[in-house]
C-alpha positions as CSV (number, residue, x, y, z in Angstrom):
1,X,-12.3,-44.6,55.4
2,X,-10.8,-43.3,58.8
3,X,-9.8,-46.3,59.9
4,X,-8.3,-47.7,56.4
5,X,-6.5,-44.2,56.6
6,X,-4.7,-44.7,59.8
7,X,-3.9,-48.3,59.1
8,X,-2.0,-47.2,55.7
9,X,-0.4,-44.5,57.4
10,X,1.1,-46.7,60.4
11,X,2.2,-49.3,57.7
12,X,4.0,-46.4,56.0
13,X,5.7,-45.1,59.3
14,X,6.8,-49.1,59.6
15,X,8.1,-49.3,56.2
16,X,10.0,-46.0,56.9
17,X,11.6,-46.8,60.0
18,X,12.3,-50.5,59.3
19,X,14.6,-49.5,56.2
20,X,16.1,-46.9,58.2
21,X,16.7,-50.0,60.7
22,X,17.7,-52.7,57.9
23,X,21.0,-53.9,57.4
24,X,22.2,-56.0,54.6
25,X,25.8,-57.1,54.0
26,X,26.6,-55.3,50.8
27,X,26.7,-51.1,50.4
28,X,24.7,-51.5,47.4
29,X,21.8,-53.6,47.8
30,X,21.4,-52.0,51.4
31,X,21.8,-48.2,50.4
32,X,19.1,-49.6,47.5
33,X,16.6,-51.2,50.0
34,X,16.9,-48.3,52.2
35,X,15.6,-45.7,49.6
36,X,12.9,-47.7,48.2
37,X,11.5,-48.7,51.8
38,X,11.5,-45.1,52.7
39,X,10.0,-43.9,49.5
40,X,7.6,-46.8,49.6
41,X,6.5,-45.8,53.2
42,X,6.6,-41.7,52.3
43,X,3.7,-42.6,49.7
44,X,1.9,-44.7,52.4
45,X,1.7,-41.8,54.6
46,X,0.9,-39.3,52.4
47,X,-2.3,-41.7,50.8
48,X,-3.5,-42.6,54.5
49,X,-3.3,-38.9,55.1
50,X,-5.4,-38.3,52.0
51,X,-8.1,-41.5,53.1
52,X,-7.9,-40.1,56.5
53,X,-9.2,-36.2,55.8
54,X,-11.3,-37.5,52.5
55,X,-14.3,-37.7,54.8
56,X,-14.0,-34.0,56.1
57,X,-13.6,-32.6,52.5
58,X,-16.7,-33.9,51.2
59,X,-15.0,-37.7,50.0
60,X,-16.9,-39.4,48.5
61,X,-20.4,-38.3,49.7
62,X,-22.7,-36.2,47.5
63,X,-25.3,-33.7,49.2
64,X,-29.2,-34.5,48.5
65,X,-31.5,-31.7,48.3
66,X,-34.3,-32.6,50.5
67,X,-37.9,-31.2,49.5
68,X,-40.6,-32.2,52.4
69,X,-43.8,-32.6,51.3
70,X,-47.1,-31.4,53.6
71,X,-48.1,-34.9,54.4
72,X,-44.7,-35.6,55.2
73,X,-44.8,-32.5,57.6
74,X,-48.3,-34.1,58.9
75,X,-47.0,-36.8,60.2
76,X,-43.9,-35.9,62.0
77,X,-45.6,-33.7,64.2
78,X,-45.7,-35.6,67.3
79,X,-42.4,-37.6,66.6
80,X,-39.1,-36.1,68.6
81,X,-36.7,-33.6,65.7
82,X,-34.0,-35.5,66.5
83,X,-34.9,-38.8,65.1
84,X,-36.0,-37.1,61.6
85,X,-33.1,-35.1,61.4
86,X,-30.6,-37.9,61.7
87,X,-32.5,-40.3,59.7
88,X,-33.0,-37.4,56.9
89,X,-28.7,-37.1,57.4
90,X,-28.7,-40.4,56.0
91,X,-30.4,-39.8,52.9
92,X,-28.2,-41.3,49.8
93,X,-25.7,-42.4,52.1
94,X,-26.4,-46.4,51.9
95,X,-26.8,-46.4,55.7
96,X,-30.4,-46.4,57.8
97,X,-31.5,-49.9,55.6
98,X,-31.9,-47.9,52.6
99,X,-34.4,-49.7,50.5
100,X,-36.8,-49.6,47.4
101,X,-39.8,-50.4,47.7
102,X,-41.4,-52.5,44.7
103,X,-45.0,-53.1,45.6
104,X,-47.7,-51.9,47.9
105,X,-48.5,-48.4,48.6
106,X,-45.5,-47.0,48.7
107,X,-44.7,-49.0,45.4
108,X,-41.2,-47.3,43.5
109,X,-40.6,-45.3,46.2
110,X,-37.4,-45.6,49.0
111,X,-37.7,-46.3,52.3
112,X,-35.1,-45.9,55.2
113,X,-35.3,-46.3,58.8
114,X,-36.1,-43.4,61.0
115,X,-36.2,-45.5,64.6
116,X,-37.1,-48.9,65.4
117,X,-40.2,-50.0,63.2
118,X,-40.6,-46.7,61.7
119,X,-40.0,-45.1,58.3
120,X,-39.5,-42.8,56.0
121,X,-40.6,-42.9,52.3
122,X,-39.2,-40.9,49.7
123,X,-39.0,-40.2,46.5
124,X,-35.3,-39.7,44.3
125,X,-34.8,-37.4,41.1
126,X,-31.3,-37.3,40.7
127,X,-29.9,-35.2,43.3
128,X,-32.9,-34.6,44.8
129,X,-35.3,-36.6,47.7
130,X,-38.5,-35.7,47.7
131,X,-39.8,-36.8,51.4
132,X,-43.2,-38.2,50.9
133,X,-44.6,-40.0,54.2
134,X,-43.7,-41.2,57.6
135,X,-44.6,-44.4,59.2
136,X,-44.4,-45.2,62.8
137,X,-44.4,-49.0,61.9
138,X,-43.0,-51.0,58.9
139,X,-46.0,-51.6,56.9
140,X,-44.0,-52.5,53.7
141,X,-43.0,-56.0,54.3
């Protein structure tokens, strides 16, 4: 969203300063083409700026409640905060190769990727993930 943001703004400072710039033979059709570029590149920039900081104000994104279950716990012992952490951070986000798992033990649960090979399972109930296991290799495939 960033980068759409700053691309619509920079097409709206170009719009503005090319009808600022423009000259066409004729008062009228030039003082015409002059206000509707500048208009036309003042709502550019004010929608990039809104793309731009949508991300900072909570956009698009909603906030998962995360519950971690004691087998979940269990098994993340000996594996480094860091990587759970930021693979929990992607929860409900789409990213980490979010995926549901249809058969096999962790049948109708979701899966995303913690590191390479390994997994988390979980469990979703609206706004809520309930964390259910950890693998250290993809066994689901």
């Amino acid at each position: 969203m960033k980068k759409l943001g700053i691309g619509i703004i920079l097409l709206g400072l170009v719009l503005i300063a090319n009808s600022s710039l423009m000259s066409i033979t004729g008062y009228v059709i030039d003082e015409s083409v002059r206000v509707g570029g500048s208009i036309f590149g003042l709502v550019f920039v004010v929608v990039g700026i809104g793309l731009f900081f949508s991300q900072k104000a909570g956009g698009l994104e909603k906030t998962l409640k995360i519950i971690r279950t004691e087998q979940f716990e269990r098994a993340i012992k000996r594996v480094p905060k860091k990587i759970i952490e930021n693979a929990l951070a992607k929860l409900g986000t789409g990213k980490g190769n979010e995926e549901y798992i249809k058969e096999g033990p962790y049948g109708g649960y979701w899966s995303i990727r913690a590191s390479k090979g390994a997994r988390i399972y979980y469990s979703l109930e609206g706004d809520t993930a309930k964390v259910m296991a950890y693998e250290p290799s993809s066994r689901h495939d």
